[in-house]
DRENDO-1510 file (C-alpha; in Angstrom, 1 decimal, always signed):
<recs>
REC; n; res; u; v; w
REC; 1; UNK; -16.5; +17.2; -6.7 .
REC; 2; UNK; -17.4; +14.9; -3.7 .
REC; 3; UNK; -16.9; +10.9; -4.1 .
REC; 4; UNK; -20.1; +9.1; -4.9 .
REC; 5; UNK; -18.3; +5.8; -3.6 .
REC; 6; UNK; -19.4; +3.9; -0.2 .
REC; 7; UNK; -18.8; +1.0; +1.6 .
REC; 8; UNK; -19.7; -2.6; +0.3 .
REC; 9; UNK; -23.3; -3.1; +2.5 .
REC; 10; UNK; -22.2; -4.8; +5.2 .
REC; 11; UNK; -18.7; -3.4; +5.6 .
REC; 12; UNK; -17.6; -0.4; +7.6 .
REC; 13; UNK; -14.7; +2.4; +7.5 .
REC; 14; UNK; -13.0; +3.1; +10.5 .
REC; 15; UNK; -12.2; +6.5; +11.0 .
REC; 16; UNK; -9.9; +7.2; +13.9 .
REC; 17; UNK; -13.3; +8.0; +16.2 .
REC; 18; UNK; -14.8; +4.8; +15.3 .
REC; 19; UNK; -11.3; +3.0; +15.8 .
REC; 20; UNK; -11.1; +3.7; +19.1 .
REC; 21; UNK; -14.2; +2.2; +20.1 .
REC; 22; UNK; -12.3; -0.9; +18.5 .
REC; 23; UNK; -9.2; -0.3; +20.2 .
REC; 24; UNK; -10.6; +0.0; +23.2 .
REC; 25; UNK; -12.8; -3.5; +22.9 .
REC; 26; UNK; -9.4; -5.5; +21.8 .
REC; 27; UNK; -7.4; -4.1; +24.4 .
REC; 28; UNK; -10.0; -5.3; +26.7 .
REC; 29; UNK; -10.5; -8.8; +25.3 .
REC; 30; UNK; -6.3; -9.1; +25.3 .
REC; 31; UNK; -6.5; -7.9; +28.9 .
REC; 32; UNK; -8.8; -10.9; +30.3 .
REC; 33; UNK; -7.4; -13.2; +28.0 .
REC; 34; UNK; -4.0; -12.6; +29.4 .
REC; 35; UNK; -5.4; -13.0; +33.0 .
REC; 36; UNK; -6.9; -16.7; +31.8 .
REC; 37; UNK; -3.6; -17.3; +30.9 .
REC; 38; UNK; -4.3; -18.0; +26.8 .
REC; 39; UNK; -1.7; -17.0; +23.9 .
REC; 40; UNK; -1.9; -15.2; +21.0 .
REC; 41; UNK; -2.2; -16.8; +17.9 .
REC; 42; UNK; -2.9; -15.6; +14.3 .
REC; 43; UNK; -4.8; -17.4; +11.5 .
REC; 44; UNK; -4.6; -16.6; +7.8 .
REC; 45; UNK; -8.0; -14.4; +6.2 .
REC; 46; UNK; -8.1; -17.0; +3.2 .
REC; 47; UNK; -8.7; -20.6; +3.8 .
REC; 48; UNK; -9.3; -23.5; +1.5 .
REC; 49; UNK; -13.4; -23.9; +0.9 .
REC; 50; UNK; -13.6; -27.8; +1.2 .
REC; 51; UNK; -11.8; -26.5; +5.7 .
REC; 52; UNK; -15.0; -24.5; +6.0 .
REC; 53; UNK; -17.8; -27.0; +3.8 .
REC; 54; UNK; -16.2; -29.9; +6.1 .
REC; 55; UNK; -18.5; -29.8; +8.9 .
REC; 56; UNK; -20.0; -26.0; +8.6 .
REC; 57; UNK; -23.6; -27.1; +9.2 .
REC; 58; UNK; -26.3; -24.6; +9.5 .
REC; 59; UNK; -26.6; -22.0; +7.3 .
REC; 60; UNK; -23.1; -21.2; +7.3 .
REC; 61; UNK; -22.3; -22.7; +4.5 .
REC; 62; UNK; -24.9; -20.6; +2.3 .
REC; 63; UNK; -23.0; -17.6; +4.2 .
REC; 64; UNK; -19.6; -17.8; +2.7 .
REC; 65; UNK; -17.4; -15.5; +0.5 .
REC; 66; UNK; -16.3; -17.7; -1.9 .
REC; 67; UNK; -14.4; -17.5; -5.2 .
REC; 68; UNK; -11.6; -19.2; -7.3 .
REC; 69; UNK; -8.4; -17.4; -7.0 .
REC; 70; UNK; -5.8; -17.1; -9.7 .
REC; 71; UNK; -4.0; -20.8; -9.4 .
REC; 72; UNK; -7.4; -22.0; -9.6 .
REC; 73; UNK; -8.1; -23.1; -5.9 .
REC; 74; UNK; -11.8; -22.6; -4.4 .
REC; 75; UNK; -11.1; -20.3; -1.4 .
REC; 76; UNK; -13.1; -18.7; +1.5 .
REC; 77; UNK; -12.5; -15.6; +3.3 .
REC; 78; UNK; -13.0; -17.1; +6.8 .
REC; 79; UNK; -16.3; -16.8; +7.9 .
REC; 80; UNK; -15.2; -17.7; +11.8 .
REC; 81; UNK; -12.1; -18.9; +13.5 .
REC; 82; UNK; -12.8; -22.0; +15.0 .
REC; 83; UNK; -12.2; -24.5; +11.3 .
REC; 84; UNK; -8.7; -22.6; +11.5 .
REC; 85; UNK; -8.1; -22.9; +14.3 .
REC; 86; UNK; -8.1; -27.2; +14.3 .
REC; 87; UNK; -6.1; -27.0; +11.2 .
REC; 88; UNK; -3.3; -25.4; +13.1 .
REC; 89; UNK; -3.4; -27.5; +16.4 .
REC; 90; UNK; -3.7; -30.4; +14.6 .
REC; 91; UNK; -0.5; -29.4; +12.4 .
REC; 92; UNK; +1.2; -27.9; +15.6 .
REC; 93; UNK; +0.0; -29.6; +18.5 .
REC; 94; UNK; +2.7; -32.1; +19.3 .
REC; 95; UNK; +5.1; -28.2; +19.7 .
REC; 96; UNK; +2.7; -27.2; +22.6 .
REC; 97; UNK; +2.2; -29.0; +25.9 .
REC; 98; UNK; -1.6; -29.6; +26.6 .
REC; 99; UNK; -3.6; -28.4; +27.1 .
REC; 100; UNK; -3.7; -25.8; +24.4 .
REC; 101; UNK; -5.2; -22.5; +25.4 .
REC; 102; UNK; -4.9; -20.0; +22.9 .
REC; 103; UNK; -6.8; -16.8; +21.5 .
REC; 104; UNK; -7.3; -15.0; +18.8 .
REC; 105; UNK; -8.6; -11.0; +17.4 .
REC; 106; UNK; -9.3; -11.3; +13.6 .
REC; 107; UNK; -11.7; -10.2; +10.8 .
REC; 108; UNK; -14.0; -12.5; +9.9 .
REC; 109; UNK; -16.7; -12.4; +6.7 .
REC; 110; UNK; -20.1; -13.8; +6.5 .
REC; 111; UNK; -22.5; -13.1; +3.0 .
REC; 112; UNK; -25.7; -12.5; +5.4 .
REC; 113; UNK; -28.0; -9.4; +5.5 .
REC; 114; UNK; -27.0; -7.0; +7.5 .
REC; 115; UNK; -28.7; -5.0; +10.1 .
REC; 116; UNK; -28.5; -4.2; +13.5 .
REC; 117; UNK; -25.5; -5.8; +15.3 .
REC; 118; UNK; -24.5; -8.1; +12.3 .
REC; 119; UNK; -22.7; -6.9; +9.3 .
REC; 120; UNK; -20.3; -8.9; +6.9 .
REC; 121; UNK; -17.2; -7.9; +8.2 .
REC; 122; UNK; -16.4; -8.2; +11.8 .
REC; 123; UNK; -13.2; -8.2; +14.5 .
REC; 124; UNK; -13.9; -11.3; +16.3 .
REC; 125; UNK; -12.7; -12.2; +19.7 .
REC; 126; UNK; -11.9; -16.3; +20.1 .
REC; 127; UNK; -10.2; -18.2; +22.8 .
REC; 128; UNK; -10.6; -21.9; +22.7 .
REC; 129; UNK; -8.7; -24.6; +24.9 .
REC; 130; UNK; -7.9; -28.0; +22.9 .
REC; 131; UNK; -6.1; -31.1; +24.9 .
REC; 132; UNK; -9.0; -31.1; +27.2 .
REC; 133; UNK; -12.3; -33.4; +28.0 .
REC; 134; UNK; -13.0; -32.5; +31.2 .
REC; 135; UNK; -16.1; -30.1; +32.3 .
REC; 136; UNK; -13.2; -27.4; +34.1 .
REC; 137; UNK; -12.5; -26.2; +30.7 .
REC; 138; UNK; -15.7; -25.4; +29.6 .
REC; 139; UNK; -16.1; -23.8; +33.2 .
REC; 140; UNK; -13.0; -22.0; +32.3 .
REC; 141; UNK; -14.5; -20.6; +29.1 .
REC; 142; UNK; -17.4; -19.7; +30.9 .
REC; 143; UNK; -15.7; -17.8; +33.6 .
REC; 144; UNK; -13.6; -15.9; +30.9 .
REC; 145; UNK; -17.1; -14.7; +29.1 .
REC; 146; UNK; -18.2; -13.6; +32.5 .
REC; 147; UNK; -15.1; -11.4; +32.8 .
REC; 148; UNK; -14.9; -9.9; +29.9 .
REC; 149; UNK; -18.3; -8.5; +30.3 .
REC; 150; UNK; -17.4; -7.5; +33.9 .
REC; 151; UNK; -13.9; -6.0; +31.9 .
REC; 152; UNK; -16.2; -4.1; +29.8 .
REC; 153; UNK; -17.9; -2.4; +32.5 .
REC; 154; UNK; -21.3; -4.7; +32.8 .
REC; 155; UNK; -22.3; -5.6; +36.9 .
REC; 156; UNK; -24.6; -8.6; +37.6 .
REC; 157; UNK; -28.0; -8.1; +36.5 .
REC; 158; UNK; -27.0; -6.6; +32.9 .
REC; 159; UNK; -26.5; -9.9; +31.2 .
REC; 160; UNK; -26.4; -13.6; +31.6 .
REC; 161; UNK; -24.6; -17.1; +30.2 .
REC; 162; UNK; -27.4; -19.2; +29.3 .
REC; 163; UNK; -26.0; -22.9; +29.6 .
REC; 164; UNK; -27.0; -26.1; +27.6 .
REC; 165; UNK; -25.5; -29.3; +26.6 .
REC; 166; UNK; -26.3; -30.9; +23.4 .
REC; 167; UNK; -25.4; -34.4; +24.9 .
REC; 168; UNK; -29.2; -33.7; +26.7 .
REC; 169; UNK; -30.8; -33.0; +23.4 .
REC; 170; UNK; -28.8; -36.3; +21.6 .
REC; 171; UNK; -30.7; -37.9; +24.2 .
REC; 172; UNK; -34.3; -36.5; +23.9 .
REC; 173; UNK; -33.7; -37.4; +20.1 .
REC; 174; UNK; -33.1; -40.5; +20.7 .
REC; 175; UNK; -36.4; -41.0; +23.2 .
REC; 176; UNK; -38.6; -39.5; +20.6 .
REC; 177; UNK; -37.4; -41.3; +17.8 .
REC; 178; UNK; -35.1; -38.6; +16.1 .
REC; 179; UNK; -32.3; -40.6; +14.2 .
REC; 180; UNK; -28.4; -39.4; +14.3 .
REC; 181; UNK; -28.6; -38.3; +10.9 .
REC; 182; UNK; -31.3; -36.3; +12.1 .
REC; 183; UNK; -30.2; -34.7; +14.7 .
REC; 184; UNK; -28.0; -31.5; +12.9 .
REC; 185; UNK; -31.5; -30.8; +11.1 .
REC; 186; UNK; -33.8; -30.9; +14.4 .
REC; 187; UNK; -31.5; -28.6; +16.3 .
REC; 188; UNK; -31.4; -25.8; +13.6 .
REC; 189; UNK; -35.1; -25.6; +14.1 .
REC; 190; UNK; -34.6; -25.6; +18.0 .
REC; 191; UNK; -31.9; -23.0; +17.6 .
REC; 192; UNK; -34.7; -20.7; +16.3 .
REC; 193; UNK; -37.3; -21.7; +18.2 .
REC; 194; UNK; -37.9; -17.9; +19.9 .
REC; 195; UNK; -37.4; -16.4; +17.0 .
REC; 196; UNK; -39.6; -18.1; +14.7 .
REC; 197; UNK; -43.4; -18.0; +14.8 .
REC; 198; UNK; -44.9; -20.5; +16.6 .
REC; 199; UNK; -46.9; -21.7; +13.0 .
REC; 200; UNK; -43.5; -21.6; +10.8 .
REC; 201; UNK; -42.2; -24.0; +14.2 .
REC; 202; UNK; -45.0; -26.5; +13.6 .
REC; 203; UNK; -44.3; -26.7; +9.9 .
REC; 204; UNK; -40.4; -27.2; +10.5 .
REC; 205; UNK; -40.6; -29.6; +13.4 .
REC; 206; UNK; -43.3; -32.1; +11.2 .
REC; 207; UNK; -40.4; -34.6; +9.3 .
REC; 208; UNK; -39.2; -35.1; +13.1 .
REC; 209; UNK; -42.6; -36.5; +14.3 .
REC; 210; UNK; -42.6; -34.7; +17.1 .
REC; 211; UNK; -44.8; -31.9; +18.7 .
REC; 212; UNK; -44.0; -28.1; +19.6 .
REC; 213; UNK; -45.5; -28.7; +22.8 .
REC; 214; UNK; -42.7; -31.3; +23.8 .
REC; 215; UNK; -39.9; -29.6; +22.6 .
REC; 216; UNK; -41.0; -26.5; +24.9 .
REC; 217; UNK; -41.6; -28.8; +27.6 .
REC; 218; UNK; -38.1; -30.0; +27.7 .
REC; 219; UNK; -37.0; -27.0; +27.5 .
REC; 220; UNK; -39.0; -25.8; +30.2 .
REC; 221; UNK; -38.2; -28.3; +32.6 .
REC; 222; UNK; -34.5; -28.7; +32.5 .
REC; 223; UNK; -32.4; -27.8; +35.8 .
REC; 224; UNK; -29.2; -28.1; +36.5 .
REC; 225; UNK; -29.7; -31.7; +37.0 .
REC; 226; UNK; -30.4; -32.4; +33.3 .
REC; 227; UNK; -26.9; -33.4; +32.6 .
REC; 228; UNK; -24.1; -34.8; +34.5 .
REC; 229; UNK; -21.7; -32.2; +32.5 .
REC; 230; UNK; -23.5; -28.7; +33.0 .
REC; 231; UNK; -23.8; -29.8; +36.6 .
REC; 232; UNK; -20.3; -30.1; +36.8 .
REC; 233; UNK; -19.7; -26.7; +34.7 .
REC; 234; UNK; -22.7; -25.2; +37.7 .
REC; 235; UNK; -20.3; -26.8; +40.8 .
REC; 236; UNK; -17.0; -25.1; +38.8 .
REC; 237; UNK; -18.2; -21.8; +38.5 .
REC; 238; UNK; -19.8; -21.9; +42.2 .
REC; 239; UNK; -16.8; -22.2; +43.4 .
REC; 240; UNK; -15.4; -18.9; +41.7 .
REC; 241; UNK; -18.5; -17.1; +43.1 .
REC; 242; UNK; -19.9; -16.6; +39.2 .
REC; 243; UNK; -22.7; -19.0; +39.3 .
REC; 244; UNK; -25.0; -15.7; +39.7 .
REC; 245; UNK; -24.0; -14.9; +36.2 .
REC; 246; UNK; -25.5; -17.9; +34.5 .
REC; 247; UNK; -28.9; -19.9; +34.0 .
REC; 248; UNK; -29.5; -23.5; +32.5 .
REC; 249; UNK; -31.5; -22.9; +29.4 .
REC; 250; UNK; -31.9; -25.9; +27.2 .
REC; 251; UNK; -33.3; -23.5; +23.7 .
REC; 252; UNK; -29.5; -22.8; +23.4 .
REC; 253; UNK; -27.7; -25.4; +21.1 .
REC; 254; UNK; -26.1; -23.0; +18.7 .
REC; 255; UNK; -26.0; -23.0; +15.2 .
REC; 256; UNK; -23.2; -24.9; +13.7 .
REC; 257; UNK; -23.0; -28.4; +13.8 .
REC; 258; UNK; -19.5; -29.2; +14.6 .
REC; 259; UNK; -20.3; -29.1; +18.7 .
REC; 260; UNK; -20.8; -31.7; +21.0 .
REC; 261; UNK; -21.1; -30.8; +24.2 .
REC; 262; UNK; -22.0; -28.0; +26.6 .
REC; 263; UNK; -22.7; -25.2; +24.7 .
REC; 264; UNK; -23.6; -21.2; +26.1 .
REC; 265; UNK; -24.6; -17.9; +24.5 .
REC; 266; UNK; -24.7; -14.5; +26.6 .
REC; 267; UNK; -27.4; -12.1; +26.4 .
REC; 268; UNK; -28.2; -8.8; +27.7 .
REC; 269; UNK; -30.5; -8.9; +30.4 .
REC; 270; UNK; -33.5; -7.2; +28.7 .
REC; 271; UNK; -32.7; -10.2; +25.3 .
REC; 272; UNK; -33.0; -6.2; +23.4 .
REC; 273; UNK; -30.6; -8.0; +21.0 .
REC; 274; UNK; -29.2; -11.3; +19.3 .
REC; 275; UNK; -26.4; -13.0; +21.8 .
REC; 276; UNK; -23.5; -11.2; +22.5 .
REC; 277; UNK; -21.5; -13.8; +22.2 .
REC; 278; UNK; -20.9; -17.7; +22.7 .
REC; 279; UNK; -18.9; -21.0; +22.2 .
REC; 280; UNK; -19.5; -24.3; +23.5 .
REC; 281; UNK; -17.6; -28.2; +23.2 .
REC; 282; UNK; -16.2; -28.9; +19.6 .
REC; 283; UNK; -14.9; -32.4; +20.5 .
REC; 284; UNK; -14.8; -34.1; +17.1 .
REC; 285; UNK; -14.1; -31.1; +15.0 .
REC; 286; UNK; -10.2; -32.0; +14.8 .
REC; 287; UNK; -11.0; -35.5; +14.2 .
REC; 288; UNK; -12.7; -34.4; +11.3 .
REC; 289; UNK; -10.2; -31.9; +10.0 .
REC; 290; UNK; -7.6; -34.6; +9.9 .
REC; 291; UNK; -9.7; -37.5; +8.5 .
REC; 292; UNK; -9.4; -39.2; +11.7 .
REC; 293; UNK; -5.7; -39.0; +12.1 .
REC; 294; UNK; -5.9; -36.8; +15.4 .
REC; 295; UNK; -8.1; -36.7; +18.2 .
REC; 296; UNK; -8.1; -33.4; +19.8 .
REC; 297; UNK; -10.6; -32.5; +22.3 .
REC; 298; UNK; -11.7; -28.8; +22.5 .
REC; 299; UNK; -13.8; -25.9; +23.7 .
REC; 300; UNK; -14.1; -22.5; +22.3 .
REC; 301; UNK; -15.6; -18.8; +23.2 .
REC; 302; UNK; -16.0; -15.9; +20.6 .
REC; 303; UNK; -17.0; -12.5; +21.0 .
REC; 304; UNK; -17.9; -10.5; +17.7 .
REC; 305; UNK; -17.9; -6.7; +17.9 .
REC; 306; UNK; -21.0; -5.8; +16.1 .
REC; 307; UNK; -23.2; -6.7; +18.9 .
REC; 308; UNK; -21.1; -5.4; +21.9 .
REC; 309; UNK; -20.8; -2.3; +20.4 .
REC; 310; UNK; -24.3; -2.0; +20.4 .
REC; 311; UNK; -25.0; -2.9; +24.0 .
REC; 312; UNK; -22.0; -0.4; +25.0 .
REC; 313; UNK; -23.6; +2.0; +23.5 .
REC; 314; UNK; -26.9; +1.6; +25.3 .
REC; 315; UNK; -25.8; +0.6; +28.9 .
REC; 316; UNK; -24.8; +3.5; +31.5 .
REC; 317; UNK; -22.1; +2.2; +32.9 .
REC; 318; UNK; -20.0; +0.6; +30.5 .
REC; 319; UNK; -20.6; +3.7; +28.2 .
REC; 320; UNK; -19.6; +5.9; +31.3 .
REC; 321; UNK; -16.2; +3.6; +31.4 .
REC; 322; UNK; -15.5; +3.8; +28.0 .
REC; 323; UNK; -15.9; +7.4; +27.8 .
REC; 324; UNK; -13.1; +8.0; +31.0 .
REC; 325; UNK; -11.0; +5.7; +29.0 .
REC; 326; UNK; -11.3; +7.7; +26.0 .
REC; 327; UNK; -10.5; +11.2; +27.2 .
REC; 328; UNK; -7.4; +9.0; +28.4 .
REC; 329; UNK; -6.3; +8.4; +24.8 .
REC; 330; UNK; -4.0; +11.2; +24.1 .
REC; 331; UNK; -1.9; +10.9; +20.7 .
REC; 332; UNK; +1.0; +12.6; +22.0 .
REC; 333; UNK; +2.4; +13.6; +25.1 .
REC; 334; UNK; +3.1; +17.3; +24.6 .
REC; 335; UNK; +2.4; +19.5; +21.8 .
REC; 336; UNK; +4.4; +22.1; +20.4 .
REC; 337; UNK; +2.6; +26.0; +20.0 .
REC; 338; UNK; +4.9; +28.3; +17.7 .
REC; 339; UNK; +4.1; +31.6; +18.8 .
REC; 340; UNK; +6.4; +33.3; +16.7 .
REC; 341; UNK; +6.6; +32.1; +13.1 .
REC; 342; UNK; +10.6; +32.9; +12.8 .
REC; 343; UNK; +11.5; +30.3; +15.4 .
REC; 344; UNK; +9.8; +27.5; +13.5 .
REC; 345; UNK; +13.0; +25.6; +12.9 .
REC; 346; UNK; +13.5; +25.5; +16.6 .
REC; 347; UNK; +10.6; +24.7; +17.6 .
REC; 348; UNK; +10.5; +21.0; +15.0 .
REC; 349; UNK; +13.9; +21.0; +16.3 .
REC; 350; UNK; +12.0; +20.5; +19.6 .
REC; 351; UNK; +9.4; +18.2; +18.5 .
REC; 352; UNK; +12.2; +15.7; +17.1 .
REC; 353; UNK; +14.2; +15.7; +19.9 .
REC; 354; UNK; +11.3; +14.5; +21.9 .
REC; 355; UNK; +10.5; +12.0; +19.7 .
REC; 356; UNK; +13.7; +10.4; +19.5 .
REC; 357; UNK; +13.4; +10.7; +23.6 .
REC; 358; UNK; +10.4; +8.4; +23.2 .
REC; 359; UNK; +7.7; +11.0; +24.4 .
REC; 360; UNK; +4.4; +11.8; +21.9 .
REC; 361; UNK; +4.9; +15.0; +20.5 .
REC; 362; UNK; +3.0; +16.9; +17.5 .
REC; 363; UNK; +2.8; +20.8; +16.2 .
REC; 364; UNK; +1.4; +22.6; +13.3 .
REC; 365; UNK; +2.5; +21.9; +9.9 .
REC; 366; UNK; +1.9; +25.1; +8.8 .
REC; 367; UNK; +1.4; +28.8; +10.3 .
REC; 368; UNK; -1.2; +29.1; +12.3 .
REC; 369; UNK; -3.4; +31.3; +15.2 .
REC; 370; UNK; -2.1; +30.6; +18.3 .
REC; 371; UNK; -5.5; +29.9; +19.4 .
REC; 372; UNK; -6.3; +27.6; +17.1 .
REC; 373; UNK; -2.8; +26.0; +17.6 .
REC; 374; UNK; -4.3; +25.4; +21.2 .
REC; 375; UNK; -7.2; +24.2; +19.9 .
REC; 376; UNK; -5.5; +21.7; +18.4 .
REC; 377; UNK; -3.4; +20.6; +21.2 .
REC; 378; UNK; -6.4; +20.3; +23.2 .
REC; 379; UNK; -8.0; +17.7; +20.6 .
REC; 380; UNK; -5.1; +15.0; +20.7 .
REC; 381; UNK; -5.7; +15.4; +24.5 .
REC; 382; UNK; -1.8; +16.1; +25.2 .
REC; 383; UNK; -1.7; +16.8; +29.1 .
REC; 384; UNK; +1.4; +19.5; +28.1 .
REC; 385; UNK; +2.1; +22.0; +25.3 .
REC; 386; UNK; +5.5; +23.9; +25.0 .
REC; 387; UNK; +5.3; +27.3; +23.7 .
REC; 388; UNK; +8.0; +28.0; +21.6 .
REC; 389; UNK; +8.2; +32.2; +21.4 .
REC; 390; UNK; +10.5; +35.7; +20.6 .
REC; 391; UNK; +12.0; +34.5; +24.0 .
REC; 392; UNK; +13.5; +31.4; +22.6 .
REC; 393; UNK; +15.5; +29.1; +23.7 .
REC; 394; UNK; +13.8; +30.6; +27.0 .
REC; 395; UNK; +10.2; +28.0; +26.6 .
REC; 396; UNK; +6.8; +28.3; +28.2 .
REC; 397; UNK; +5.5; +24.9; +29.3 .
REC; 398; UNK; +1.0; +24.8; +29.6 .
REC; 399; UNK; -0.8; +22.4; +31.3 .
REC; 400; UNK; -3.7; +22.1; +29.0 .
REC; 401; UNK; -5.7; +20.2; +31.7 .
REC; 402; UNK; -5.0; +22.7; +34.7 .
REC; 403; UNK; -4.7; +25.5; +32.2 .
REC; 404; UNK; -1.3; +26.6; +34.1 .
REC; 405; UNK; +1.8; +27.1; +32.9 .
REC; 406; UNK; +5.6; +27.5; +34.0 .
REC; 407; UNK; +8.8; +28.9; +32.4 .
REC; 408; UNK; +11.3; +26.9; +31.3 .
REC; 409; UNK; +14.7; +28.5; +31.5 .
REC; 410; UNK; +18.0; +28.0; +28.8 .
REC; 411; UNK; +19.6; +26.0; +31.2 .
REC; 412; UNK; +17.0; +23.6; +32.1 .
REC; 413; UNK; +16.4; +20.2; +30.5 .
REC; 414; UNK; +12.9; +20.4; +28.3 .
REC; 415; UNK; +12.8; +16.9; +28.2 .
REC; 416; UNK; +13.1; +15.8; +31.8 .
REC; 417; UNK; +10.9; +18.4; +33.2 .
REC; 418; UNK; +8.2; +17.3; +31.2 .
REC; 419; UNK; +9.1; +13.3; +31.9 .
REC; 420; UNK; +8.7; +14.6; +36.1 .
REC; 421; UNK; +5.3; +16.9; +35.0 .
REC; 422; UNK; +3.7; +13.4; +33.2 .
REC; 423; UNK; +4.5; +11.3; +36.4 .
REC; 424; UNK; +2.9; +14.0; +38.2 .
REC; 425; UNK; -1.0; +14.1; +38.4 .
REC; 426; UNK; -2.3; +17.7; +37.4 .
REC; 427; UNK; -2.7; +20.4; +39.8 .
REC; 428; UNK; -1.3; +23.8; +39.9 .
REC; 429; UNK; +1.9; +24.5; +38.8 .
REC; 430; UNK; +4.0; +27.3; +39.0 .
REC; 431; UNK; +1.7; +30.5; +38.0 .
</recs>
């Protein structure tokens, strides 16, 4: 009788197909991370709730799994990294030089509805620099986005970093008589302003005093002029040559309240989908953490993999890359075929001396067709297969790519042939 039971809504198994998709998308984001010159750090999945209700903002506090736990503490399962993150700088920081550049690849939880390219359990990619004020580490956060869609297989034209700087909307509040305390309200209605309908917009916007139509129009006129600080981020990544990758666009403030600064979201080009990822200027958030006791400037970027995996999926060329990557993926080096049934013992013999030689080796675990033993060989993608036969210790080594094969006399070392066949590429061998 089949198992009636599924996964939570919102949650997903990952079977080895699906894992590889996953694998694939960390060793990527580790790749370019590397290359920026961040290190790896790990944060814990459970976090006090009063880290996360601190300065949340936005609707992520409505969005948390929480729960008491057995010694009676209100807990979260972290619903990002970044809250985390400042608890462990601000603990650890005087250990590091400055600045601080550091990433992470974690699950994260969010109580939201899920549908396409959101769910409640996701791998999230995060690399943040701490230590820093100046507009260069923003660039550099910028740059790194840019990369690792480039990494992924996306060319110019297929997305874009849309820029903004909530300094420049601190100070349209401020001409349009928005207060402070205002301000963390005002920009969740921005942050949804082409989402929403342009009557719910209205409705939201009235306790500001303030139309629709000049909200728009500061949107709609902002340049790269509009502040001194995504200017400077403009000139920064000019110089790298990836300026063509990004665009000032002023509707972008994101959605909790904890940032400060330049902020930027990337899309795909078409907008088919919710930003693929984003991060911005988080000056104060240590300050806060610490009840003042540490002032720790930072930046942050995060990458979730709902929404990538999406786009992957739909774009030509990064699916094309990730598809030669995965017929790449073998799980073992060689396999082992047992032609005839009474040489069994040699032939796991075989397969454990290669393991303890370090190579990737697998066979049948119990009697089996030689085709299908071949057919299995060919689906953990294993370049090699040694046929273990009558002839024994006399072996039969297949290229299952150029679908050639060689004998292997007594003599001869198994294990050192097939280390000088892997450096090889494939091509004929001995027929």
């Amino acid at each position: 009788m089949g198992s009636n039971f599924q996964p939570l809504p919102g949650f997903r198994d990952f079977a080895p197909r699906q894992r590889q998709l996953s694998r694939y998308l960390f060793e990527a984001w580790t790749r370019v991370a590397r290359r920026y010159g961040f290190s790896e750090y790990e944060a814990p999945l459970l976090e006090s709730a009063e880290l996360y209700l601190k300065k949340s903002g936005g609707e992520l506090s409505e969005q948390l799994f929480r729960f008491e736990d057995k010694g009676g503490r209100d807990v979260v399962l972290r619903p990002e990294l970044t809250a985390s993150l400042a608890r462990i700088t601000a603990a650890q920081q005087r250990d590091y030089p400055k600045p601080l550049k550091w990433f992470e690849i974690g699950r994260c939880f969010r109580y939201e509805k899920p549908q396409r390219g959101r769910s409640r359990e996701f791998y999230q990619f995060n690399a943040d620099i701490l230590g820093e004020s100046s507009p260069s580490a923003d660039a550099e956060l910028i740059a790194l986005s840019i990369d690792v869609m480039r990494e992924l297989g996306f060319s110019e034209g297929e997305f874009c970093v849309r820029l903004s700087d909530r300094e420049a909307w601190l100070e349209f509040c401020r001409g349009n008589g928005i207060s402070d305390t205002q301000l963390d309200a005002f920009l969740q209605v921005v942050d949804k302003i082409e989402r929403d309908p342009e009557e719910k917009l209205r409705e939201r916007l009235k306790p500001f005093s303030v139309e629709l139509e000049t909200v728009l129009s500061f949107i709609q006129d902002a340049d790269g002029e509009c502040s001194a600080n995504l200017s400077a981020v403009l000139s920064d990544l000019a110089i790298r040559g990836l300026d063509r990758f990004a665009a000032i666009d002023l509707s972008i403030v994101r959605g909790l309240a904890y940032y400060t600064g330049v902020v930027f979201e990337v899309f795909d080009a078409g907008k088919t989908l919710r930003s693929v990822a984003g991060g911005g200027r988080y000056d104060s958030l240590v300050s806060i953490v610490t009840d003042d006791s540490i002032d720790l400037p930072a930046t942050g970027y995060a990458m979730g993999d709902c929404v990538i995996m999406e786009l992957l999926n739909e774009t030509a060329g990064p699916l094309a890359q990730y598809q030669a990557w995965l017929q790449r993926q073998s799980t073992c080096d060689a396999y082992v075929v047992i032609a005839d049934e009474s040489k069994r013992a040699e032939a796991v013999k075989l397969v454990n001396t290669l393991r303890e030689s370090g190579l990737g080796a697998d066979y049948p675990l119990a009697p089996l067709r030689i085709n299908k033993q071949f057919k299995a060989a060919d689906q953990t993608l294993a370049r090699f297969a040694f046929v273990v036969g009558s002839e024994f210790p006399a072996l039969t080594l297949r290229n299952l790519n150029s679908r050639t094969e060689e004998s292997i006399s007594p003599d001869s070392d198994p294990i050192e042939l097939l280390r000088t066949r892997l450096d090889q590429p494939d091509g004929p061998l001995i027929a």
